[in-house]
Residue, then its C-alpha position, 0 to 999 in steps of 0.5 A: x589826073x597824071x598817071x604814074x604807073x611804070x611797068x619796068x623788067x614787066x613788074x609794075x611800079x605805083x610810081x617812078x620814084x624808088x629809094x637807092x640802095x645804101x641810103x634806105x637801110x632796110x627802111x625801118x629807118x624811115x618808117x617814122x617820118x613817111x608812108x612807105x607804102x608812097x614810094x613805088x620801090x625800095x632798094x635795100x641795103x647792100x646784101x653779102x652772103x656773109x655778114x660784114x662788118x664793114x670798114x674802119x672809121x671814119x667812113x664819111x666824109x662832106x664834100x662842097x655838094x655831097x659826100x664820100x662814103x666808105x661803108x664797105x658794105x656793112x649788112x647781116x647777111x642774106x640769111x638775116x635778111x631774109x629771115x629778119x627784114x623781108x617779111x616786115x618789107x613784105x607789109x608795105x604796097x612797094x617793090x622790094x628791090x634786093x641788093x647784091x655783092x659777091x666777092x666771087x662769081x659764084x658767089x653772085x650765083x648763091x646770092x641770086x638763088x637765095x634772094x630770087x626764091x625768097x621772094x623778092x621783086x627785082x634783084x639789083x646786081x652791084x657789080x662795083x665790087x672787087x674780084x678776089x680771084x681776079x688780083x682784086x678788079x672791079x667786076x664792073x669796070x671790064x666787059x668781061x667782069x660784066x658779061x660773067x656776072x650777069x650771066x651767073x645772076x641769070x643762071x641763078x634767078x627767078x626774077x628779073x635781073x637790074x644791073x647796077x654799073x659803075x661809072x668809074x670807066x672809060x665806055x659805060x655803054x659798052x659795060x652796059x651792052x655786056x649786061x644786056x647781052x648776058x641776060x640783064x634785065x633792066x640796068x641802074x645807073x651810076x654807081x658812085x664816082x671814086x673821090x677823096x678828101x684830105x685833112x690838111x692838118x693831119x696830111x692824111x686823107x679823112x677817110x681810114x680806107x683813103x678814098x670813097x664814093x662820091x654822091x650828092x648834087x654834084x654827080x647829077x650831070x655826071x649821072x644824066x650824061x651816062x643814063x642818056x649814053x646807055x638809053x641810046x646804047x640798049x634796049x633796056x629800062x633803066x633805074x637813074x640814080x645820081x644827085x637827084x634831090x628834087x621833082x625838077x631833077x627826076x624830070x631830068x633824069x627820065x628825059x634823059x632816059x631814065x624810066x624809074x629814078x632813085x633817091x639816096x643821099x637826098x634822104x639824108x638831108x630830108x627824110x622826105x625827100x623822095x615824097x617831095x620829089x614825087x610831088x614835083x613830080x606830078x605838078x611837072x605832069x599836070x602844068x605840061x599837060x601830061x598824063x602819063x609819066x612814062x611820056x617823059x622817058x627818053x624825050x630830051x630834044x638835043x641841040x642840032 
């Protein structure tokens, strides 16, 4: 029997396999076609302290390997969340990973305050999200925006503290090194890439705000480049996300350092995706004789 357990942030995981946050909804949506009590955690969609409406159509977009999307974080609020959703998450044996965006550092605050004492397991901290008091800077994209996030998130949090980094910089690990030392307990990675696509009849692009993130099998090099970059730069677990479909790609990503792997716009293709991938999973363990699966993290064997 492999063992699938994952002790991350000091929560247990029933398993490695966790659904990213944006793809999953609060997963309602899922419900019908899968036993979410399989999935060893699930990110909920992106909270804000307000509700959002989010962009203009069209927001998605199809790439050769993925797609574009430009939600603008579209969600209740965290009051509806937790009034609404987390009870009905509450019922099911996975850990409920709570998403959150502020517009302003203290808003990060209030947000962590709320969901940390609603309950929730792990709070996830997107710092991809402009900063209206600093002339609209990504709080991801600079050691600095990182490092006062972090730190107002912990100020205010009860539970333990996932930053999730963007990969629209020049130096992730040293993005990721700010967060670890402002108190992070664990970090996600990548975030999507900045794309866009462009009707060529119209000579505008498809998506009413221009430009997007981009996700799908495409970014999964991209993906396993950075969580091997920030696995050698922190002493941190680390949620890998990026273009992973199948039980071959999650092998991949744990390899390249990863200790828990997430599944977004695979969902998409196949709800059942995530289950599918855990089944690899597994039949990965058992032909290599491994029993546990906390075996793989970080064992990639670079060329000399």
């Amino acid at each position: 029997m492999c063992d699938l357990r994952v002790s991350f942030a000091g929560i247990a995981f029933a398993n490695p396999i966790v659904v990213a946050s944006g793809t999953y909804g609060f997963g309602r949506e899922y419900q019908e076609y899968l036993d979410l009590n399989e999935l060893g955690g699930i990110c909920v969609k992106g909270l804000t302290l307000h509700p959002r409406a989010g962009n203009l159509a069209p927001r998605i977009a199809e790439t050769p390997m993925g797609m574009l999307n430009s939600v603008g974080l579209q969600n209740p609020g965290v009051d509806a969340f937790i009034r609404d959703e987390l009870p009905w998450l509450r019922q099911f044996n996975t850990k409920v990973i709570a998403n959150l965006s502020g517009n302003t550092v203290e808003e990060y605050g209030i947000l962590a305050q709320k969901l940390s004492d609603a309950g929730v397991d792990l709070l996830e901290v997107n710092i991809s999200c402009p900063n209206v008091k600093e002339g609209g800077i990504a709080f991801g994209t600079t050691v600095e925006g990182a490092r006062a996030v972090t730190e107002m998130v912990r100020r205010n949090s009860t539970v333990p503290i996932m930053v999730k980094l963007s990969p629209n910089v020049t130096d992730i690990a040293a993005i990721a090194r700010a967060a670890e030392d402002a108190g992070a307990d664990a970090l996600s990675l990548i975030n999507t890439l900045l794309g866009m696509r462009i009707d060529i009849h119209t000579r505008r692009p498809i998506l009413r705000n221009n430009m997007g993130g981009l996700s799908g099998p495409a970014v999964l090099p991209v993906a396993l480049r950075m969580v091997y970059q920030v696995a050698s730069a922190v002493n941190l677990p680390i949620l890998g996300m990026g273009g992973v479909a199948t039980g071959a790609d999650a092998v991949e990503m744990m390899l390249a350092g990863a200790d828990l792997v997430a599944l977004g716009t695979a969902c998409f293709v196949d709800p059942l995706a995530p289950l599918t991938a855990k089944q690899g999973l597994t039949d990965y363990l058992a032909r290599h004789n491994i029993t546990q699966v906390t075996e793989l993290t970080g064992k990639v064997a670079l060329h000399a």
